[in-house]
N, C-alpha and C positions, 0 to 999 in steps of 0.2 A: 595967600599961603601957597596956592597951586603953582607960583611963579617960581620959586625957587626951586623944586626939584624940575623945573624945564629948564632953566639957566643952567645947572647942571647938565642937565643931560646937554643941552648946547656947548657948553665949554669942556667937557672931560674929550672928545674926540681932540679938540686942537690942542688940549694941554699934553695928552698922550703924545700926538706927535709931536710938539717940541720937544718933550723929554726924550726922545728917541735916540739912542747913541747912531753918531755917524762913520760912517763908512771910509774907507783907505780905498776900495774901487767900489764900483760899480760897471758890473755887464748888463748891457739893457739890447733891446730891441732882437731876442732871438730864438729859440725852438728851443725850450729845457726839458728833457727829460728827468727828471730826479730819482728815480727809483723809490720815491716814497707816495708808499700807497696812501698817505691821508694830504699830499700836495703831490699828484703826479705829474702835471706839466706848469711849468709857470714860465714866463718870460724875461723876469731879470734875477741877479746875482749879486746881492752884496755883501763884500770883505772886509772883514777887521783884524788886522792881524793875521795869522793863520788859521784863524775860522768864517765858518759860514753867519753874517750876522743876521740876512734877510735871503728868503726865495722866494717870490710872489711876481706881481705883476706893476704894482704902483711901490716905485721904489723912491719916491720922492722925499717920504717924512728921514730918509734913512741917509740924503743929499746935503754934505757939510760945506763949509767955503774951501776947504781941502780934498775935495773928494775926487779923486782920478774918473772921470766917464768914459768907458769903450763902447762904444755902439757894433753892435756883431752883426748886425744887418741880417738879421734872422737866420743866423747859420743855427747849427745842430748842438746842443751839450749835451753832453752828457759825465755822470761823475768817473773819476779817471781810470782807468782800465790798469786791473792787474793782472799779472803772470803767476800763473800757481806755480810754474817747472821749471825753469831754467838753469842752464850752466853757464853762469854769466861769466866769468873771466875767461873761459875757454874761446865762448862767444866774441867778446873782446878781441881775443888773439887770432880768431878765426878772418875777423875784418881785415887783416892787413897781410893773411897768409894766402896759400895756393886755393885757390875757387875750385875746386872739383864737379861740384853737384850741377855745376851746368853742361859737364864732359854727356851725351847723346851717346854716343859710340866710343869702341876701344880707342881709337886713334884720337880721339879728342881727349880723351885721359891722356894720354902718352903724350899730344902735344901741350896740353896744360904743363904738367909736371914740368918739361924739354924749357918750354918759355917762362917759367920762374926759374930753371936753374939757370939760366942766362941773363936773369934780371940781376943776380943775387951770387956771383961767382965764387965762392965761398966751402965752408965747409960746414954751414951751419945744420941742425937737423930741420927738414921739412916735416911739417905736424897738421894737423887740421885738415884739411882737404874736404870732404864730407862729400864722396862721389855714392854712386848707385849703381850696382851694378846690374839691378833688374831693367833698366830703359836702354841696355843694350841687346838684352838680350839673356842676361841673366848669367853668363863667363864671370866668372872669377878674376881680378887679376893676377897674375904673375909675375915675381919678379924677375924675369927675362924679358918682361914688358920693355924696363924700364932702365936697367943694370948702366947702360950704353949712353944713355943721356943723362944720369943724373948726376955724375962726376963724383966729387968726393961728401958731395951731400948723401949723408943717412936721412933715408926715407922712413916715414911711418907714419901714413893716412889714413884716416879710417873714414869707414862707412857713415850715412850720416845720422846713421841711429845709436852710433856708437858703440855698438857691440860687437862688431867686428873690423879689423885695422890691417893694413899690410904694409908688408916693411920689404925694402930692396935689401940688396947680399949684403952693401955696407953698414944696414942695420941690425944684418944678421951673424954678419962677423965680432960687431963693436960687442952684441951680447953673449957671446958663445953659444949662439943656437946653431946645432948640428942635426943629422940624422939620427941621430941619437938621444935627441931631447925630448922629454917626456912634456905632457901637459899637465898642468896644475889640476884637481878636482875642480870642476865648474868651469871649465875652458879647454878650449879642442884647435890643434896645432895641423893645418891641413895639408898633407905631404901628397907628394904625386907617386905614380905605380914605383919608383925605385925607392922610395920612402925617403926624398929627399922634402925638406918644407919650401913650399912656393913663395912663402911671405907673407901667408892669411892666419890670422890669429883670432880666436873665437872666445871674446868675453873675459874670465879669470886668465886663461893664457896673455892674451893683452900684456901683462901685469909684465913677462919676461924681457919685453922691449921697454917697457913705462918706466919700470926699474930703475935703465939706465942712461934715460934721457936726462941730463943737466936741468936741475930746479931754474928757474927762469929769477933773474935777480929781485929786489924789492919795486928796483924803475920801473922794470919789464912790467912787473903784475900792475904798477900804478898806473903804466898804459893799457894797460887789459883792459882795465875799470875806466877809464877817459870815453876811449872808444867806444865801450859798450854803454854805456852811461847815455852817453850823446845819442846811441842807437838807440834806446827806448826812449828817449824824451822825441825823437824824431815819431815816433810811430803810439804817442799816443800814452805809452807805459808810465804810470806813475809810484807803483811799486812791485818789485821780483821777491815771490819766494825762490831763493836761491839753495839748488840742492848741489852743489858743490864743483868745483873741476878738479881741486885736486885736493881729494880728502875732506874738504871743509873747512879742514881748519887755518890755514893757510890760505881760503877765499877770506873767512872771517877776519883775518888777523889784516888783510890790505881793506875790508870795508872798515875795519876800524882806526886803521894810520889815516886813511880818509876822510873819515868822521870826524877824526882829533885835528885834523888839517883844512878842516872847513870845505872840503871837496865834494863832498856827496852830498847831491840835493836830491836824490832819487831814495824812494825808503826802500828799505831791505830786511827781509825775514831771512834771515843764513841758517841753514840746516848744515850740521855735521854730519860723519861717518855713525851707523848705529852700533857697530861693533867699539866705539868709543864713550859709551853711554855713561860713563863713570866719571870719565875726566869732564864731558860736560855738564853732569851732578854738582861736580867737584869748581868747575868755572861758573856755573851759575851762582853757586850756594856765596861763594867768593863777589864776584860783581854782579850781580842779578841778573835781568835779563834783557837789559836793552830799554830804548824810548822808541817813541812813534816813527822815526827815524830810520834807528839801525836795532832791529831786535834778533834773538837768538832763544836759543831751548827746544831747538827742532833737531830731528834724529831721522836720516835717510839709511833703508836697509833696500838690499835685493831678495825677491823671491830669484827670479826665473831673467834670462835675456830677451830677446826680440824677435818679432815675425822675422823681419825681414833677412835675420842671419839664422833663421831658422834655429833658435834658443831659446824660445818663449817655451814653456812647460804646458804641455798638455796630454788631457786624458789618451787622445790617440793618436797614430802619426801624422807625421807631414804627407799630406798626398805625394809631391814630389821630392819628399826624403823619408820614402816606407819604414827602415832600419831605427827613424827618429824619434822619440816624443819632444825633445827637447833636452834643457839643461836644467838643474836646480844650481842655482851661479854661490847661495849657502847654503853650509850644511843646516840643516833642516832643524835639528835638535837644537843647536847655537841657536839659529834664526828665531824659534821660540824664546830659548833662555836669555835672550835680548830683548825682545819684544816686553814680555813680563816685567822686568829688573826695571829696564828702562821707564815703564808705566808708571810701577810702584814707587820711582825717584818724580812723578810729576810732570813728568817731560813728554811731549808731542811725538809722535810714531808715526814716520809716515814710509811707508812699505811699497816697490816698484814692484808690479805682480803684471804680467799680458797673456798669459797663458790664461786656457780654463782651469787648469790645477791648478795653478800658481796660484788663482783668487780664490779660486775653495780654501784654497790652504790658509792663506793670510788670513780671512774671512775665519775660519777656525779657529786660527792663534789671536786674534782679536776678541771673539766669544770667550773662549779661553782666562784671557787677561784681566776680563771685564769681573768673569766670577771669581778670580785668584785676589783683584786686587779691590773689588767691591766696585758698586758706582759711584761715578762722580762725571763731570764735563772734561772728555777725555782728548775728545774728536781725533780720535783715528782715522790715516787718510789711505788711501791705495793711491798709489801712483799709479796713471794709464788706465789703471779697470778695462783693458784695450776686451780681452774674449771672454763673455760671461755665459754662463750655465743659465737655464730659465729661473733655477734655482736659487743665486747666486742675488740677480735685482733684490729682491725683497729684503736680504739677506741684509741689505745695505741701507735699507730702511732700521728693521729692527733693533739692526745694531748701533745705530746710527754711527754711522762709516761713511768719511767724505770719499765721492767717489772725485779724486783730483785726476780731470783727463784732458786731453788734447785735440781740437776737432780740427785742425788742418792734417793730421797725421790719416781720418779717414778717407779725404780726397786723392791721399800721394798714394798710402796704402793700398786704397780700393783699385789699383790700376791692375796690380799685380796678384793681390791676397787670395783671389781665384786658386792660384794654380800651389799655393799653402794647403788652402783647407778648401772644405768641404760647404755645399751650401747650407746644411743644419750650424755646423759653427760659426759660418759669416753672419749668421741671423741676431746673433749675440755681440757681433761687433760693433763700438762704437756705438752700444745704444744709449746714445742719450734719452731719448723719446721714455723710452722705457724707464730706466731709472729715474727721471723726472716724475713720469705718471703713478711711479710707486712711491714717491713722496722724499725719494733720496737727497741726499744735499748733493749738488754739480760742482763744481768750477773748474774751469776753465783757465789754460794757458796754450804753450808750445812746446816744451823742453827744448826751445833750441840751446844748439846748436842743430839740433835734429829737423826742425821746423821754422821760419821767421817767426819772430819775435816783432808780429804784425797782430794784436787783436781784430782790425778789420779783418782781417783773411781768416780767422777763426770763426770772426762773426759769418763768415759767406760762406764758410764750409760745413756748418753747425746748419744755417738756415736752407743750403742750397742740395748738400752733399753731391754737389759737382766733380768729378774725378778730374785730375789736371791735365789729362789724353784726351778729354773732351769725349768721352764715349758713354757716360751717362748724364744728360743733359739733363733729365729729371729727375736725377739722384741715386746714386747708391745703394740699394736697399732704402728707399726713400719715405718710408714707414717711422723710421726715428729723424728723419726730418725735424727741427723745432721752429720755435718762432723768434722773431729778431728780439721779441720782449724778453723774453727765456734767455738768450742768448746774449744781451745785453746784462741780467742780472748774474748770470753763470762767471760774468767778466770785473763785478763792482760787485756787489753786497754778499755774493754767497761767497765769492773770494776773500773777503774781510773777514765774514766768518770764520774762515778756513784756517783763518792766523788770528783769532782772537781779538777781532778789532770793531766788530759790527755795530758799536756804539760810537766808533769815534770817523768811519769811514765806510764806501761803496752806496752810500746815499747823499744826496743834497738837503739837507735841512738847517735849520738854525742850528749852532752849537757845533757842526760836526768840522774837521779837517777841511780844508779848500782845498780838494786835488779836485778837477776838471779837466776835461779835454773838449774842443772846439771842433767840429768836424765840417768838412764842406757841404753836405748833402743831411737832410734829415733821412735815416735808416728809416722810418717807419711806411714811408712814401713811396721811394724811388721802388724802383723792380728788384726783387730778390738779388737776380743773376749780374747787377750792375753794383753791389755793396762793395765790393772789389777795386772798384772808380775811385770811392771817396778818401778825402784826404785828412790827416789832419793838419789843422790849422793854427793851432795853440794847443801848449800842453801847460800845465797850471799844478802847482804843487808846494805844499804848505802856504797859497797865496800869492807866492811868487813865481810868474812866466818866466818857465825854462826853454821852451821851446816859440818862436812865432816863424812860421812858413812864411817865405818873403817872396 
């Protein structure tokens, strides 16, 4: 009689695995990370379809007479890195425009600019650029810089944070900006002692030149999206929340000719304009909100502009622009009555705030909304959370507010941000450390165009806080320093979160999405300051290799 429950127990193990469904690939022999705390590392990967069907280590019972084998020769996984911030068709357009951000000094801006207009003999307008004017020295440019070489090309480059742009005389004739023209509220027109404008436009002024540049045709943006597309599958990206380049709606409208065209194999969370929070009420209630794919119901508003063009909103002034606190880029009252409206329609808010007022404030209008509209699972996010109050961390717990920031911006940042603020508000910068320790939710991206659109270089400036002049070697204010672990999830699961996905993505388990990336070096290993080295190798998305480094 004792025989028969041991024949069982002998055969129920072999008949399991035959029953086992099998696999379309199989990754074996490599270093996985999975971001799941109840299987944190395992050595193979096996697919079905666009899901994960196995992660463990004996991937055999799971091995069909059809089953593709990759042997990854113990390189690194981990699940596929996304971008909280980008403005991806801009980004796009940027790849194949004037390169700015690598101009050193004035005359390397002025020879960039001089050797595209000669590439390009034309009269097309020059756009993108993303120079800096702080690593020369901190001059402004001028369009007398440039007037003399840039022919009948209208100029209008901007900084690479975006919030400030300059335009040569033909871009200043084309728009009827005179000595006489005024600046928009939330934007500032920089004239020289005779009150003529040099060509610097600051944030909402922008808007006078933006105006009246030619919308780029439906091709154009199709290549925006090729280009960029190829660029995150090169580096690892296997989904963008995309906060917009031009308005939103108009990114959204080519990720969906895309979609409907079988072109996009990169997912995307498209955020609109928040002062349009009605019509996308009105689009969602109409065609929902997207698939795993291409999704939408997200809402990008401004508090404030940017350190670096000195328009970030803060309580006190610029050390080196006393007269300043800043800019509020919306009116304030709007910015609330949007926030609210938008909420009580169901729809995702996410709020660009780098100032320390800016986050109080958002941080207020967010308490605010919560008791207007009651609770529910809201996840209000701040974009940047760049300069926080001590007050402020906590703030981001209780309320629970995703803090969505960018940690290559504190390495480029940190070179200069000195001679901004003060050493009490650099203490607040860029603290990750902090708002992790206070139990915040992170994630992680670039906003490029402002930043690559590299999570490795996120990951080494998050873990190293290396400045990119090489002058603090052991970091930045090296206190919010984190760990590659931290830094890793900030990239994959708390990102998913971020966009309402954390069942289906930013972990390796059974059931969930097959997005992966392959990397050269296991992160957990190598030296902090060498994360920068590694490559990726494969990029992996709904199951199917978009990317293999050859």
């Amino acid at each position: 009689m004792r025989i028969i429950p041991f024949l069982l127990v002998s055969v129920l193990p072999f008949f399991s695995a035959a029953q086992n469904e099998k696999a379309d690939k199989i990754y074996f022999n490599a270093l996985i990370w999975t971001g799941d705390s109840q299987i944190p590392d395992a050595e193979a990967l096996a697919i079905k379809g666009n899901k994960i069907l196995y992660v463990g280590n004996d991937y055999r019972p799971y091995k069909g007479e059809q089953t593709e084998l990759i042997d990854l020769k113990r390189k690194f996984v981990v699940p596929g890195f996304m971008d909280n911030h980008t403005h991806f068709l801009s980004g796009g357009y940027n790849l194949s425009s004037v390169d700015l951000r690598k101009a050193q000094t004035k005359q390397e801006f002025i020879d960039a600019l001089k050797n595209f207009c000669k590439q390009h003999p034309d009269s097309r307008w020059i756009l993108g650029g993303d120079w800096d004017h702080e690593v020369w020295g901190g001059e402004l440019p001028e369009k007398s810089w440039v007037d003399s070489i840039t022919g009948d090309h209208p100029v209008f480059v901007n900084r690479y944070d975006g919030h400030m742009a300059f335009a040569n005389t033909k871009a200043l004739q084309l728009a009827g900006i005179t000595n006489t023209t005024q600046a928009p509220p939330g934007g500032e027109i920089i004239k020289d002692k005779k009150g003529e404008p040099t060509g610097m436009f600051k944030d909402e002024a922008m808007a006078l030149i933006n105006n009246i540049i030619p919308d780029p045709t439906e091709k154009e943006f199709d290549e925006y999206f090729a280009a960029a597309q190829q660029y995150a599958f090169e580096n690892g990206v296997t989904q963008v929340h995309d906060m917009g380049s031009y308005g939103g709606w108009t990114d959204l409208a080519t990720y969906r000719r895309n979609y409907a065209q079988k072109k996009q194999k990169l997912r995307i969370y498209s955020f609109v304009a928040l002062w349009s929070w009605e019509k996308l009420d009105s689009f969602c209630k109409k065609n929902g909100k997207g698939d795993d794919m291409l999704r939408w119901g997200g809402l990008k508003g401004f508090v404030d502009g940017s350190l670096g063009s000195t328009t970030a909103w803060f309580y006190k002034p610029y050390l080196d622009a006393p007269a300043s606190t800043g800019l509020m880029v919306t009116d304030t009252t709007l910015l609330r009555k949007w926030v609210i409206s938008a909420d009580s329609a169901g729809l995702q808010v996410a709020v660009h705030a780098i100032g320390d007022r800016a986050n109080d404030f958002i941080l207020d209008v967010y308490g605010n909304a919560e008791k207007v509209n009651q609770e529910r699972d809201r996840r209000f996010r701040v974009e940047h959370a760049q300069h926080l109050t001590p007050f402020a961390i906590p703030k981001f717990t209780q309320l629970k507010v995703i803090a969505s920031v960018q940690p290559y911006h504190a390495i480029d940042d940190g070179r200069w941000a000195y001679k901004r603020l003060d050493d009490a508000r650099l203490k607040g910068t860029y603290a990750f450390k902090s708002l992790l320790d206070a139990g915040a939710m992170v994630t992680f991206g670039s906003d490029w165009t402002v930043a690559p659109m590299k999570p490795i270089e996120g990951i080494y400036a998050a873990v190293t806080r290396r400045t990119l002049d090489g002058k603090n070697p052991n970091g930045w204010y090296p206190e919010q320093k984190i760990t590659v672990e931290q830094a890793l999830k900030c990239y994959t699961r708390n990102n998913a979160y971020a966009g309402f996905q954390e069942d289906k993505l930013g972990i390796l388990k059974k059931g969930t999405l097959a997005d992966f990336v392959v990397l050269s070096d296991d992160l957990f290993t190598i030296a902090p300051e060498k994360i920068n080295d590694v490559k990726v190798l494969r990029t992996v998305i709904d199951g199917k290799e978009v990317f293999i480094r050859k």
